[in-house]
N, C-alpha and C positions, 0 to 999 in steps of 0.2 A: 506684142500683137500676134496673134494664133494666124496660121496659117489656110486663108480660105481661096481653094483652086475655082476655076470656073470653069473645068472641064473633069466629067468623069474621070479620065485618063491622068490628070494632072491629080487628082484626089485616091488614088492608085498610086501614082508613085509618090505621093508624099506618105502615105501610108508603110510602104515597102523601105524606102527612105529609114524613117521614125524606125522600124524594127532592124532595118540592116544596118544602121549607126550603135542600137544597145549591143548586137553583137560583136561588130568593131572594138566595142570599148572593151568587154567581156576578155575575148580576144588575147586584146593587145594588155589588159591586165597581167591575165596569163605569164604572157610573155616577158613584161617586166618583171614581175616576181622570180618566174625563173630565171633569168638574165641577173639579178641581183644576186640568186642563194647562190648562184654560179659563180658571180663575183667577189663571194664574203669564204666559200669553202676552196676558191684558189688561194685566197691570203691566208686560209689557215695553213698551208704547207700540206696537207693529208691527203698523198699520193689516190688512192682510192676514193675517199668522200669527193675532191674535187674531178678527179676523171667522171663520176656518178651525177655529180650536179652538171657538169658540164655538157652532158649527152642527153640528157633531161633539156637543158636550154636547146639545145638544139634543134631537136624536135620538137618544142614551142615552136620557135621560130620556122622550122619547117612547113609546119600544122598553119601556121597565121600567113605565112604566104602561098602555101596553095588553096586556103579559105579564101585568099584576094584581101584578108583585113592587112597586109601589110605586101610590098612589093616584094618582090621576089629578090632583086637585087639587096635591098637594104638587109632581108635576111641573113642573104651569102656573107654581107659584110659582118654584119655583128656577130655571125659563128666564126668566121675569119679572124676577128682582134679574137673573141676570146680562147678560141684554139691557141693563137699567138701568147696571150697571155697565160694559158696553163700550161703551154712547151716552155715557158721563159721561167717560169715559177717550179717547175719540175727538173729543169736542169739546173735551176741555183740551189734547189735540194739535193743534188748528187754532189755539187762543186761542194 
């Protein structure tokens, strides 16, 4: 069932709604994409390519929480493990 406001103002923000959810998604697309090629070029072991994905996801993530599509916190965290994981992944390539 469609959405029918009974106030101008309520027929405004479902409008704004509807547009500020497709870029949420957009977004947060984004974001996961790079979070993954981040997550596939740490397991290749390739000091460079994974430092390069990883600084790419980051600024996803940076980009999606000062846009508001994601908190700002959960950001910090998901650069945080995967920092964690390219430090872990680059030092068992020296060992």
């Amino acid at each position: 069932m469609p959405h029918i406001p009974n106030h101008p103002s309520a027929d405004k923000r479902h409008r704004q709604n509807l547009k500020r959810r497709i870029r949420n998604r957009l977004i947060k697309s984004h974001v996961h994409s790079a979070v993954k090629s981040a997550l596939e070029a740490i397991e290749t072991a390739d000091p460079a390519k994974s430092s390069e994905a990883f600084r790419a996801a980051a600024k996803e993530l940076a980009k999606a929480a000062t846009k508001g599509a994601i908190h700002r916190s959960t950001a910090s965290r998901k650069t945080g493990r995967l920092a964690f994981r390219l430090h872990q992944a680059q030092t068992a390539a020296k060992a």
